[in-house]
C-alpha positions in Angstrom: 30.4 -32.4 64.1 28.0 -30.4 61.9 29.6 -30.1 58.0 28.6 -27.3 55.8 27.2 -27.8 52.8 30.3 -27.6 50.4 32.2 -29.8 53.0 29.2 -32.5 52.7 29.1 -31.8 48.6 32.9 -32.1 48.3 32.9 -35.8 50.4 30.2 -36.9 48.2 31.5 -36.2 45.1 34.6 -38.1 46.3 32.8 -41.2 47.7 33.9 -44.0 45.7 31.0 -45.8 44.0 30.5 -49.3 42.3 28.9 -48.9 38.9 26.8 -52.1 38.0 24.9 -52.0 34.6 21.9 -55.4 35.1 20.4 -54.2 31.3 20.6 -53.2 28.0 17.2 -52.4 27.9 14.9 -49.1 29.0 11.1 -48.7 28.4 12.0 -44.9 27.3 13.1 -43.6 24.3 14.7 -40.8 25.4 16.3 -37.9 22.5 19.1 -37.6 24.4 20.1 -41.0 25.5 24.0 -41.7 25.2 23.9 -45.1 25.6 21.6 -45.8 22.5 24.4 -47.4 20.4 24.6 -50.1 23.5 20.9 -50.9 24.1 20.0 -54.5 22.2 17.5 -55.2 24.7 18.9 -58.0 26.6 19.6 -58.2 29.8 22.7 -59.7 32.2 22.5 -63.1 33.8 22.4 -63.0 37.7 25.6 -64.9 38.0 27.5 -61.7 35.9 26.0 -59.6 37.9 27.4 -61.3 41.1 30.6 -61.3 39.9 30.5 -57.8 39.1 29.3 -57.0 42.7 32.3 -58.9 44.3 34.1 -57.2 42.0 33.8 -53.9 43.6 33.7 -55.3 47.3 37.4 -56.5 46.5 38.5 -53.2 45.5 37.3 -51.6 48.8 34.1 -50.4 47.8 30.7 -50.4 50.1 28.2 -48.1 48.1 26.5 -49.5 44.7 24.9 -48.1 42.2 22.7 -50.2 39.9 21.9 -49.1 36.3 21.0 -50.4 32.9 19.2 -49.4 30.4 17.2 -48.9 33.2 17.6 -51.6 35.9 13.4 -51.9 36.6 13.2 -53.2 33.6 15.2 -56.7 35.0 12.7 -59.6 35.9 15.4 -60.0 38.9 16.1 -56.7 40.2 14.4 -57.4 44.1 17.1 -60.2 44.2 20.0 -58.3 42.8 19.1 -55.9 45.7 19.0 -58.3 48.3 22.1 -60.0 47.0 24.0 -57.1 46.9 23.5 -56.2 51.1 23.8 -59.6 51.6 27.8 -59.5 50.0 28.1 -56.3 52.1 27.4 -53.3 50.1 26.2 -51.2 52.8 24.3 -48.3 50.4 22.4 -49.2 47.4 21.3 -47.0 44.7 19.0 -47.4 41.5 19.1 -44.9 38.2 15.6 -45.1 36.7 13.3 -43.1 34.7 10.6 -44.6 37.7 7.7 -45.6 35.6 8.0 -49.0 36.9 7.9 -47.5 40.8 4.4 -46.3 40.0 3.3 -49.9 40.7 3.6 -49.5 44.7 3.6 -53.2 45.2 7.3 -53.0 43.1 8.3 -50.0 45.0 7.7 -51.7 48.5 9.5 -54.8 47.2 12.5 -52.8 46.6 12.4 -51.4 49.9 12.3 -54.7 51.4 15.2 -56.1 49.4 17.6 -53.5 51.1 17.3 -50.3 48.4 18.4 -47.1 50.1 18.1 -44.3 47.2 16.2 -43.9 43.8 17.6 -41.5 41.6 15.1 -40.6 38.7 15.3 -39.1 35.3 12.7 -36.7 35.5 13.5 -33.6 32.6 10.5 -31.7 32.7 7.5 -30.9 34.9 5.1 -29.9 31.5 3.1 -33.5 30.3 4.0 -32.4 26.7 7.6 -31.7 26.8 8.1 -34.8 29.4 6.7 -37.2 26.8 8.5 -35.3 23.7 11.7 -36.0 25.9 11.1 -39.7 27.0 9.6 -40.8 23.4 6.4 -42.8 25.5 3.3 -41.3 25.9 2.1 -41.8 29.8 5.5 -41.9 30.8 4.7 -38.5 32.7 2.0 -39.6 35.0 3.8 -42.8 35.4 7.4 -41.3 36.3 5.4 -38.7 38.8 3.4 -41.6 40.5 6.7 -43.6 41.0 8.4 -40.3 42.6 5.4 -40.2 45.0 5.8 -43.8 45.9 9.4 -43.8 46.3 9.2 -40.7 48.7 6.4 -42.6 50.9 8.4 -46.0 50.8 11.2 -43.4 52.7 14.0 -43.6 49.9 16.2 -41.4 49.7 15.0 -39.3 46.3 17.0 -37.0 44.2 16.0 -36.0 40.4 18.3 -36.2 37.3 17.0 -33.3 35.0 19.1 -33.4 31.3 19.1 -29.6 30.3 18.7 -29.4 26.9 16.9 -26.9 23.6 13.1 -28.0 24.7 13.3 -27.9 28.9 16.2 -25.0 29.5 13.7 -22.3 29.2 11.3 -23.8 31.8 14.1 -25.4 34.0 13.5 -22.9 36.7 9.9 -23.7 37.3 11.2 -27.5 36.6 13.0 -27.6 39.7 10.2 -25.7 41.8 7.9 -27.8 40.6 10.0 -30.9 42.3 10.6 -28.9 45.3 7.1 -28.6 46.0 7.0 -32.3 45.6 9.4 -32.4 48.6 12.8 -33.1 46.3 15.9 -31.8 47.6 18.9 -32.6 45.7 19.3 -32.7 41.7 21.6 -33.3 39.0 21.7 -30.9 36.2 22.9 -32.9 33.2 24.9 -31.0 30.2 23.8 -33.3 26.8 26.8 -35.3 25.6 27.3 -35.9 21.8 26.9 -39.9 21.5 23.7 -42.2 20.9 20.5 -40.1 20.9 21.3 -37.3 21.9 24.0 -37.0 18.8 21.3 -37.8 16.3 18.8 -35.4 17.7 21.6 -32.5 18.2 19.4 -30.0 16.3 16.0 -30.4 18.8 18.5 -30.8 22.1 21.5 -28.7 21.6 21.7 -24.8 22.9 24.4 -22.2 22.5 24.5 -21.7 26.4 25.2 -17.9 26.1 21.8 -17.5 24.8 20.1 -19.7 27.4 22.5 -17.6 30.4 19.7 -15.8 31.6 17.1 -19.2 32.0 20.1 -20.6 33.1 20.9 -18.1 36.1 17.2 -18.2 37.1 17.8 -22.0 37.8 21.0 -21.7 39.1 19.9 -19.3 41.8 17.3 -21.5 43.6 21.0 -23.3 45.1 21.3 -20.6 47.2 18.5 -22.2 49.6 20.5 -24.3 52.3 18.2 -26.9 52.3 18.8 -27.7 48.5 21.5 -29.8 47.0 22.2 -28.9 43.4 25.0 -31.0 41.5 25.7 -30.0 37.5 27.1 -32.7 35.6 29.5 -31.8 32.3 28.0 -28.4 32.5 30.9 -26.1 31.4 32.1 -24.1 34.1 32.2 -20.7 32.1 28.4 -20.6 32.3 28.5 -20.8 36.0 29.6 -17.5 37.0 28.5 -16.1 40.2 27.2 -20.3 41.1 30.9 -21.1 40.6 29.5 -23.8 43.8 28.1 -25.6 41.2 30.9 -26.3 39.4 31.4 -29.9 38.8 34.2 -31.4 40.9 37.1 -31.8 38.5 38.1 -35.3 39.9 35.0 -36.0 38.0 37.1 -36.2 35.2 39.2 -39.2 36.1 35.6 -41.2 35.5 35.2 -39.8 32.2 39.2 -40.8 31.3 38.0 -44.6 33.0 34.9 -44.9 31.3 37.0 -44.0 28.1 40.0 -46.4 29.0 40.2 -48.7 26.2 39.7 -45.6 23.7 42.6 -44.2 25.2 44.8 -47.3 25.4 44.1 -47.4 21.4 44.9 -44.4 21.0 48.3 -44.4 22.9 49.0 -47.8 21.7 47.9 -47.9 18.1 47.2 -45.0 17.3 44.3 -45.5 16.5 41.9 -42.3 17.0 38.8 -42.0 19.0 35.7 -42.9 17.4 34.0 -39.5 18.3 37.1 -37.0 16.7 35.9 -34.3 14.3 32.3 -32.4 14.8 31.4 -33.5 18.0 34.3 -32.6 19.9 33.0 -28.5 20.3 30.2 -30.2 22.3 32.4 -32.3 24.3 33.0 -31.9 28.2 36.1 -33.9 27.5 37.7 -31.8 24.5 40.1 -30.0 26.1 41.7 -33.3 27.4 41.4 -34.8 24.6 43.6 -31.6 22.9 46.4 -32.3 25.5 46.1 -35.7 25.1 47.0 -35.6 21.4 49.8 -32.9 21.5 51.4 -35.1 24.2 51.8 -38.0 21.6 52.6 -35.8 18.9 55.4 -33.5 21.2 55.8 -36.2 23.5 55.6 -33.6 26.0 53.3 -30.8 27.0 53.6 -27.7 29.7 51.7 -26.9 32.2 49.6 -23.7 32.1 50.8 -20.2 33.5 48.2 -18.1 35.5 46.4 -15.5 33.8 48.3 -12.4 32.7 45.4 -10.6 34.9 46.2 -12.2 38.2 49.8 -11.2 38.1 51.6 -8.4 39.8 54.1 -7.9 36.9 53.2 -8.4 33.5 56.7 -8.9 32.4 57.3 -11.4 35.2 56.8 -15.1 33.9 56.2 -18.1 36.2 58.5 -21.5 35.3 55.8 -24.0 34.2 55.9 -27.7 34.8 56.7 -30.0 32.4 54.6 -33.8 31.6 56.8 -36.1 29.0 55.8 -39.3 27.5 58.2 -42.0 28.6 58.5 -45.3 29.8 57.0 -44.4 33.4 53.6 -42.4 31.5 50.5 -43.7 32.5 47.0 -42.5 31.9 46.1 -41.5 35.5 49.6 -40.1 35.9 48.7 -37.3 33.0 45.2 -37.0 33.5 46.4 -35.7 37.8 48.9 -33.5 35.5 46.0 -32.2 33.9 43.8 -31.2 36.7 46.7 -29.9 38.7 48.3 -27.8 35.5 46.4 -27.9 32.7 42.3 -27.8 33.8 42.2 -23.8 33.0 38.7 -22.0 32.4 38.0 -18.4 31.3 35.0 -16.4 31.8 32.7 -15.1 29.2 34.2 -11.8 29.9 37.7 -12.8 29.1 36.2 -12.1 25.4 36.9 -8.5 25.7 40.8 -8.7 27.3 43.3 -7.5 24.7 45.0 -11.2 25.7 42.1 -13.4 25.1 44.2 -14.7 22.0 47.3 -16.1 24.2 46.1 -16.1 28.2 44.9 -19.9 28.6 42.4 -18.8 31.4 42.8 -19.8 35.6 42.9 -22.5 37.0 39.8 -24.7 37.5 40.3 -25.0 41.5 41.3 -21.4 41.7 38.2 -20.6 40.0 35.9 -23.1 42.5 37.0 -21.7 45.3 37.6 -17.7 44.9 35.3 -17.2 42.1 35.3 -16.0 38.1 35.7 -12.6 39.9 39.1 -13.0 40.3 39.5 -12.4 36.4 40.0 -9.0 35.8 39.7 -8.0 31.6 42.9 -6.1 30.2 41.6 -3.5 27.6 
């Protein structure tokens, strides 16, 4: 049976996928790179890597995804691919910035260990801003001679693009640029506030309302069928009218599990997260992070109400539900409490509604699948 598009999108998002760091190296020095604070240059020992790969066979898993640093940059990454289908991963996928695929002999040795897809971190099609980006100069011709070879070894080849204060005006002709190269799916990154790209906040970081306009240029080359655009941490309020692009909100579960031991400090301990104060306006996560805290402080929080707009009497309120902290709480119990009553988003034209001060905004799914358009501004 033929799927559309969404239904294709929607099962990948949902596809449950091994993470497997090899380094903490890279051969960039990307502005915006979040995992600076955890790059010391060395890399992991084949045996931890096995372990790690069995690791995510016994939980069920068949599809890998390699990383680092970047993972070229491992003296044994032609084994780790082989090792991995030999255990039984069925899909294998690399996250590199590609320089090192420009050497095709490398690239075809990776296709003969077993490696299905290459994703690569490609964030500008300009020489100048490439290498700004990146921190190496010949990264550019490098990266775009290791795209080439990837697409003629026959891997599957999407493009990680990291929209940011240099590339969003351009980020339009970016992604036709790639097109033209024969790319067809692409991950528009939202900068994060850690490593790099916290240091560098003044050259990367954009008010998005007055990059809405580049923005919407980009956004609109999705509506070509044959194109598969993904955003990642991009806030949904700057998706109107490409509300297909909104970022699966199970996608937050990884952030919570990526944050795990944070969050068990915090519940625990106390003890607050290491990123609290400035960075948190920046933060894809701060609104969890909100309810998070007024849960421990409350010990229990409400769910939110629809939108004053969206109802049929204004007087009429709907019961909300109700999350307390007690001996049965557990992190993934509130964080599918918060996607199913507390993941609300307004649109930039809720500014104007004479109840912009106490309407929390609709819900997130609502919002995916009927549009910002069902917001209507009370004035």
């Amino acid at each position: 049976m033929v799927k559309d598009r969404e239904t294709i999108k929607k099962l990948a998002s949902q596809q449950k996928r091994h993470w497997v760091r090899i380094t903490r190296a890279c051969n960039n020095s990307c502005l915006f790179c979040l995992d600076r604070e955890n790059q010391n240059g060395s890399i992991f020992s084949m045996a931890a890597i096995v372990l790690d790969l069995k690791r995510g066979l016994s939980e069920g898993i068949k599809r890998v995804v390699i990383s680092g640093g970047d993972p070229t940059v491992h003296p044994e990454l032609v084994k780790i691919i082989s090792k991995a289908k030999a255990l039984g991963y069925q899909h294998v996928q690399i996250i590199t910035n590609g320089r090192m695929l420009a050497y095709k002999k490398f690239a075809a040795d990776l296709k003969q260990a077993g490696l299905d897809e290459v994703t690569l971190s490609l964030h500008s099609h300009l020489e100048k801003e490439f290498e700004e980006l990146t921190g190496v100069r010949g990264s550019y011709k490098q990266a775009l001679q290791g795209l080439l070879n990837a697409q003629q070894q026959g891997f599957i080849v999407s493009v990680d693009i990291v929209i940011n204060k240099i590339n969003y005006k351009k980020l339009r002709e970016t992604l036709q640029f790639f097109i033209k190269l024969g790319v067809s799916e692409f991950d528009l990154l939202y900068p994060i506030p850690f490593g790099s790209a916290w240091e560098n906040r003044k050259k990367l970081f954009f008010a998005p309302e007055k990059a809405q306009k580049y923005l919407s240029r980009a956004f609109a080359l999705s509506k070509n069928k044959d194109l598969f655009i993904w955003t990642n941490r991009l806030p949904a309020q700057y998706l109107e009218g490409f509300e297909d692009l909104i970022q699966d909100p199970i996608k937050i579960s990884d952030e919570v599990l990526g944050m795990q031991s944070e969050f068990k400090r915090l519940i625990e301990k106390g003890v607050q997260l290491f990123c609290k104060g400035e960075r948190c306006q920046y933060c894809f996560m701060q609104n969890y992070c909100i309810d998070l805290d007024e849960l421990l402080k409350k010990k229990k929080i409400n769910g939110k109400l629809e939108p004053i707009c969206l109802k049929t009497d204004l007087v009429k309120k709907k019961k909300s539900r109700i999350f307390k902290l007690d001996k049965n709480f557990t992190l993934e119990n509130f964080t599918d409490f918060y996607l199913k009553h507390r993941y609300f988003v307004k649109s930039l034209r809720c500014k104007k509604c004479n109840y912009v001060k106490v309407c929390e905004g609709a819900w997130i799914e609502d919002v995916k699948k009927k549009g910002f358009s069902i917001v209507k501004s009370v004035i």
